[in-house]
C-alpha positions as CSV (number, residue, x, y, z in Angstrom):
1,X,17.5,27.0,-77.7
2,X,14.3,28.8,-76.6
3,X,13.4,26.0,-73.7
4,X,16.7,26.8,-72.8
5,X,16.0,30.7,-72.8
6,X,13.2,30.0,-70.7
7,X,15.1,27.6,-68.1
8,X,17.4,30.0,-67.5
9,X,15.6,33.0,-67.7
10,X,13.2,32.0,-64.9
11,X,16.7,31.0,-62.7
12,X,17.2,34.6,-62.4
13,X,14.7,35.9,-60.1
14,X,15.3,32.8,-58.2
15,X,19.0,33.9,-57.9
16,X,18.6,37.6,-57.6
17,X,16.2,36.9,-54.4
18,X,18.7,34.6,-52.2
19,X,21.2,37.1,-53.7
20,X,19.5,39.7,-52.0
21,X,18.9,38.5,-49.1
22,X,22.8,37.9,-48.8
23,X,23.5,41.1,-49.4
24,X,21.4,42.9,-47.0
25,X,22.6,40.9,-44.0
26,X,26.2,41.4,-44.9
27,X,25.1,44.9,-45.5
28,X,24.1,45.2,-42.2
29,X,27.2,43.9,-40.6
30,X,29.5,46.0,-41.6
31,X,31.5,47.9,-38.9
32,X,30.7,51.1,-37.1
33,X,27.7,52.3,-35.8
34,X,25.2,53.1,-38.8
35,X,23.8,55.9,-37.4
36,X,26.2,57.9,-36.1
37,X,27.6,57.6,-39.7
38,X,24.6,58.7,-40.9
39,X,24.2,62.2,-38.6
40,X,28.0,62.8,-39.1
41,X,27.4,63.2,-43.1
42,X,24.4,64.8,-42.0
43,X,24.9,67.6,-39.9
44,X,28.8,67.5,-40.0
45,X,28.2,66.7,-35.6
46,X,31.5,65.6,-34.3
47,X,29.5,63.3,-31.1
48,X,25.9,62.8,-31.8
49,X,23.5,62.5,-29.0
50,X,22.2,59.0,-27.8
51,X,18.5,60.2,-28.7
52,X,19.7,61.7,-31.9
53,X,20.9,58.5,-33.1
54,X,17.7,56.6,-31.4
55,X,15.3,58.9,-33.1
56,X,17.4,58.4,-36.6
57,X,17.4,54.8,-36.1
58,X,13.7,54.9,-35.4
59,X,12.6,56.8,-38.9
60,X,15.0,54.5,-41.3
61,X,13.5,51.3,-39.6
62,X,16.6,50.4,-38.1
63,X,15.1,49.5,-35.0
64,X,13.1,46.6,-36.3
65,X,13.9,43.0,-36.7
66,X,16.3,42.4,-39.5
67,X,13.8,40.0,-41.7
68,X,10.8,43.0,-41.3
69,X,13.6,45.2,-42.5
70,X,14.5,42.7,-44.8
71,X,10.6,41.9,-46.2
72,X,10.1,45.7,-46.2
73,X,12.8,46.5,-48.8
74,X,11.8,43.3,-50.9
75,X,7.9,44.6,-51.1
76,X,9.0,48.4,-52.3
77,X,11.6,46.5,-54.9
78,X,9.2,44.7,-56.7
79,X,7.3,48.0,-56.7
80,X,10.5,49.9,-58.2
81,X,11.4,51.6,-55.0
82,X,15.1,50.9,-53.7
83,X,14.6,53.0,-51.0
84,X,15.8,56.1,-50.4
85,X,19.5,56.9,-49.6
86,X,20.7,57.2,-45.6
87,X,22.9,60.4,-46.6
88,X,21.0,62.4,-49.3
89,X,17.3,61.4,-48.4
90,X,17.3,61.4,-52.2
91,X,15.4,57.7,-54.0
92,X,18.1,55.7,-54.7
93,X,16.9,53.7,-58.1
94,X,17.5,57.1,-60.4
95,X,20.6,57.8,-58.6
96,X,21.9,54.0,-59.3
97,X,20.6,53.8,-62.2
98,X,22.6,56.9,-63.4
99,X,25.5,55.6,-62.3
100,X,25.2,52.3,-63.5
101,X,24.9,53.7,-67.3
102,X,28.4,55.6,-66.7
103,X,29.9,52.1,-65.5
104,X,28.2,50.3,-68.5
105,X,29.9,53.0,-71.0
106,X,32.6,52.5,-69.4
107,X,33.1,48.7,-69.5
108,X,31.6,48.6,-73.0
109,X,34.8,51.2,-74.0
110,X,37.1,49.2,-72.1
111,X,36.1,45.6,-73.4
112,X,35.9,47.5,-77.4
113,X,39.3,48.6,-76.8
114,X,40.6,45.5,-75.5
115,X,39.5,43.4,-78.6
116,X,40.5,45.8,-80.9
117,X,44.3,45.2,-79.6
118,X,43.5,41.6,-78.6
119,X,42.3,40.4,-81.6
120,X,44.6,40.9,-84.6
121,X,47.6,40.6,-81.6
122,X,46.4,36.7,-81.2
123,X,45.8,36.1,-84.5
124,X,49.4,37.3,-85.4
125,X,50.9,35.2,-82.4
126,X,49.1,32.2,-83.7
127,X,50.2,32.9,-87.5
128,X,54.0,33.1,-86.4
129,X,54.4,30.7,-83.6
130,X,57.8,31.4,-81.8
131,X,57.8,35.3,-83.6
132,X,57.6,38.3,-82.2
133,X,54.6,38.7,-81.9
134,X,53.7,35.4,-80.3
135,X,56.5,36.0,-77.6
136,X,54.8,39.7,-76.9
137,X,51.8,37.6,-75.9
138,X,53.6,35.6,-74.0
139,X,55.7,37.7,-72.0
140,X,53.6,41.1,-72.1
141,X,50.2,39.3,-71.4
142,X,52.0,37.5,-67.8
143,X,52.9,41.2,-66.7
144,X,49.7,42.7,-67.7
145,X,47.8,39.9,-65.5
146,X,50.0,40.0,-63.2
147,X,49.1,44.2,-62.2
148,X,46.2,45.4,-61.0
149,X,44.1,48.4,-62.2
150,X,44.8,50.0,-59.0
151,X,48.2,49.9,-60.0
152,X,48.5,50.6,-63.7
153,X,46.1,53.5,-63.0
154,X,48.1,55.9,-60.8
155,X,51.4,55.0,-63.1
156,X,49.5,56.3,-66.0
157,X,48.3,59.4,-64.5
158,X,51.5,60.3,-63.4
159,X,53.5,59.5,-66.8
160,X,50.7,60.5,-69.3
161,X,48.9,63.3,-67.2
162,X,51.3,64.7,-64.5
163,X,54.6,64.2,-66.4
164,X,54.0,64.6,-69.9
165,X,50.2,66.8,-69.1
166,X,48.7,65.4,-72.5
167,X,45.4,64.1,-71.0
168,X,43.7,65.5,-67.9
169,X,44.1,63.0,-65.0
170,X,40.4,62.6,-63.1
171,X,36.9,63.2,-64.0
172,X,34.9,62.0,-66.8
173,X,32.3,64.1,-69.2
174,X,34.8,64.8,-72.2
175,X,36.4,62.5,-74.6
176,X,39.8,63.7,-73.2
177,X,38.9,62.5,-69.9
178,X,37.6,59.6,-70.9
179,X,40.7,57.5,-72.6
180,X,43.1,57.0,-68.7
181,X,40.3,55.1,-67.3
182,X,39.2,53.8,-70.3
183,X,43.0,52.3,-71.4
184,X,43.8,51.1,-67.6
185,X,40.5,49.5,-67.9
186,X,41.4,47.7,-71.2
187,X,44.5,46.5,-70.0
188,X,43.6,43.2,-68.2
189,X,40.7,42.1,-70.6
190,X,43.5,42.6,-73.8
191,X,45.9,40.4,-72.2
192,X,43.5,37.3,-71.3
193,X,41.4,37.6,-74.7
194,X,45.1,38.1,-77.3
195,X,46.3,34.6,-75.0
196,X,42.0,33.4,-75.9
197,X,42.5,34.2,-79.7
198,X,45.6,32.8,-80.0
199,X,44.7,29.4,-79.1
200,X,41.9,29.0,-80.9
201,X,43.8,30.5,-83.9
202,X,45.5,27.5,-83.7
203,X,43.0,25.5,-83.6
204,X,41.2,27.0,-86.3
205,X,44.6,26.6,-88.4
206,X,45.0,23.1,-87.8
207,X,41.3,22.6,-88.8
208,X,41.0,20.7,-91.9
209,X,38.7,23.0,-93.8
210,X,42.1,25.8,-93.0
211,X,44.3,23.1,-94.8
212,X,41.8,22.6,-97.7
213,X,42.0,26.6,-98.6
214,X,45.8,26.5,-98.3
215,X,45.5,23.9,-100.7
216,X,43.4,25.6,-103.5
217,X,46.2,28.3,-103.7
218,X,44.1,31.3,-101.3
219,X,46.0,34.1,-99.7
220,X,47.9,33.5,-96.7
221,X,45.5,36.4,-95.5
222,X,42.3,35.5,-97.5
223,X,42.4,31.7,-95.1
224,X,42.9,33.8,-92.0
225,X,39.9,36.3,-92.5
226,X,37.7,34.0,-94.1
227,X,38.4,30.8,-92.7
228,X,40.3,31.4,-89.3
229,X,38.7,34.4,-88.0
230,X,35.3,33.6,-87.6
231,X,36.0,31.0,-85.9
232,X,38.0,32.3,-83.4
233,X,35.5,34.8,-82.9
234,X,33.2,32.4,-81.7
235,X,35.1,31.4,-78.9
236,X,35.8,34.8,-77.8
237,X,32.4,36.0,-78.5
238,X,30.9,33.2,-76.1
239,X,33.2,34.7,-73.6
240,X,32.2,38.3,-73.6
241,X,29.8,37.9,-71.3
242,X,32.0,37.2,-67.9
243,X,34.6,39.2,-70.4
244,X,31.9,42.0,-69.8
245,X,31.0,41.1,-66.3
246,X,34.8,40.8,-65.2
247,X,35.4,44.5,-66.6
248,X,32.6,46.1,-64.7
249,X,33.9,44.7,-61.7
250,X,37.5,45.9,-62.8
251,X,35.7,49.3,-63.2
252,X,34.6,49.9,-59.8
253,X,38.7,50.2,-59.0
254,X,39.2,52.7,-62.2
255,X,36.1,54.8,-61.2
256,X,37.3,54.9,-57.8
257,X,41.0,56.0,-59.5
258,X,39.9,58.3,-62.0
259,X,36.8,60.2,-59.8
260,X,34.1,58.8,-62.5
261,X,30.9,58.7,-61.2
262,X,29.8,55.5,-62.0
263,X,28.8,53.2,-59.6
264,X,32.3,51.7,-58.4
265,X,32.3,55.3,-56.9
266,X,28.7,55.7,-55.8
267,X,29.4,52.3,-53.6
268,X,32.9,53.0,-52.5
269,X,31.3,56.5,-51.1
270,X,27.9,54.5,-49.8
271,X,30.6,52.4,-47.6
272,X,32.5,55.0,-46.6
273,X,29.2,56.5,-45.4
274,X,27.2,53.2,-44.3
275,X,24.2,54.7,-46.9
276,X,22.6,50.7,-46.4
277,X,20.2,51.0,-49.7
278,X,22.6,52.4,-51.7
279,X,24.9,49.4,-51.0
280,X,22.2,46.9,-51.6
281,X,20.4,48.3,-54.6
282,X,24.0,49.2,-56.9
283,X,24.9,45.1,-55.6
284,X,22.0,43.9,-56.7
285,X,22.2,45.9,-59.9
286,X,25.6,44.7,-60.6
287,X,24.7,41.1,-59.6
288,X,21.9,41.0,-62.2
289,X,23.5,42.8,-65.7
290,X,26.0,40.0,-64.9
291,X,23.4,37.4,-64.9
292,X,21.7,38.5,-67.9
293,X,25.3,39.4,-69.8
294,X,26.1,35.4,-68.9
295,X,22.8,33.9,-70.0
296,X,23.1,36.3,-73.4
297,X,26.6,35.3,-74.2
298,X,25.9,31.7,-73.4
299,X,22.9,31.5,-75.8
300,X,24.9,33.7,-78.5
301,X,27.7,31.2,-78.1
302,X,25.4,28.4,-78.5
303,X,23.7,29.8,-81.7
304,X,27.1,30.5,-83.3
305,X,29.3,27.3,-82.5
306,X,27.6,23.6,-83.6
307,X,29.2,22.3,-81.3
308,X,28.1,23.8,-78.0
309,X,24.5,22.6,-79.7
């Protein structure tokens, strides 16, 4: 388990460095000129001036060979400078960083919600195979993965917040304002993990140390906490990882949605605005929480199922 720790572990710089590298070129060729993007959020200048825009280009290093601008960034990252941002001037690690910790409370809400539903739902489906709880999974978990978060979103501020005004529709800061994104942002992670539990409810039902309990006379509900549960646990606890990873990426849409200032929004405005480091540093922030999430969830699944050992 440890050699395997370590194997992996030292993968990640390794992938977080070609990573990188892939990032900043397709950073750099996105459309429009960077510059003018730049003096526009700037100075508000409908038509900047050629040597406006030279003179910019010039003091953010734009002028210089991509791999100098590439080596550049590289040296002040392993320093703990991401640069500073095109747009605000202001250093761009705090300000990712800060955002970051909203989209990790977020997904961390989303994914505790999800399980809480997700859970007892597939173990009831499992326990009543053809019951109604079992066709709810069925039926409501195909529509649920079948709609997007940028669509369940706006239906639920206009039925919960515009129609019916019991929850305030954007922001984030107050419980209140918290639950919309958080609930659209359960939605798709509850429909895949009550169709996970469910099947290996089943399994865990048909296992032989299941049949033995049933046999000594135990609960129908003593055998499915004791001996069912935990081990369909395990299965969806070895998935929490790209569970977690897949739900931070779902939160860049609800941020964007809901005006939460995680970094779904800080990026979608760093876009809009061609704000390069901001771009690479939140990508390469997301890229490596979801390499450490999958290495943690692949060890914690290893040290809680024999047979992944």
């Amino acid at each position: 388990m440890i050699g395997l720790a370590l194997r992996r572990s030292a993968l990640i710089p390794l992938v977080l460095l070609v990573a990188s590298a892939v990032v900043f070129c397709l950073s750099r060729l996105l459309g429009g000129n960077v510059t003018r993007s730049v003096i526009r959020s700037r100075s508000l200048a409908s038509a900047p001036d050629p040597a406006a825009e030279a003179r910019l280009a010039a003091e953010l290093g734009l002028d210089r060979p991509l791999r100098d601008q590439y080596l550049a960034w590289l040296a002040g990252a392993v320093r703990g400078d991401l640069g500073r941002s095109f747009t605000t001037r202001a250093a761009v690690g705090p300000e990712v960083l800060g955002a970051a910790g909203v989209s990790a409370t977020l997904a961390i809400l989303g994914l505790a919600v999800a399980l809480a539903v997700a859970v007892p739902a597939g173990v009831l489906a499992a326990d009543r195979p053809g019951g109604a709880g079992d066709r709810a999974v069925d039926r409501l978990g195909a529509v649920v993965l079948a709609v997007p978060e940028f669509v369940v979103g706006p239906v639920l501020v206009l039925v919960v917040a515009v129609w019916a005004g019991w929850l305030p529709a954007l922001g984030w800061g107050t419980p209140a304002q918290a639950v919309l994104p958080v609930v659209t942002l359960a939605f798709f992670p509850a429909a895949l993990a009550a169709r996970l539990v469910r099947a290996e409810t089943r399994v865990a039902l048909a296992h032989p140390s299941t049949t033995t309990a049933v046999a000594k006379g135990l609960t129908r509900r003593r055998v499915l906490a004791v001996h069912v549960l935990p081990r369909s646990l395990t299965a969806v606890l070895a998935e929490a990882g790209p569970f977690l990873a897949g739900t931070l990426g779902g939160a860049v849409v609800v941020e964007v949605v809901f005006d939460v200032p995680g970094l779904g929004r800080l990026l979608a405005d760093a876009i809009g605005s061609r704000d390069l480091p901001t771009i690479q540093a939140g990508l390469v922030v997301v890229l490596a929480v979801a390499l450490v999430l999958t290495l943690a969830t692949e060890l914690l699944g290893r040290a809680l199922d024999p047979r992944l050992r």
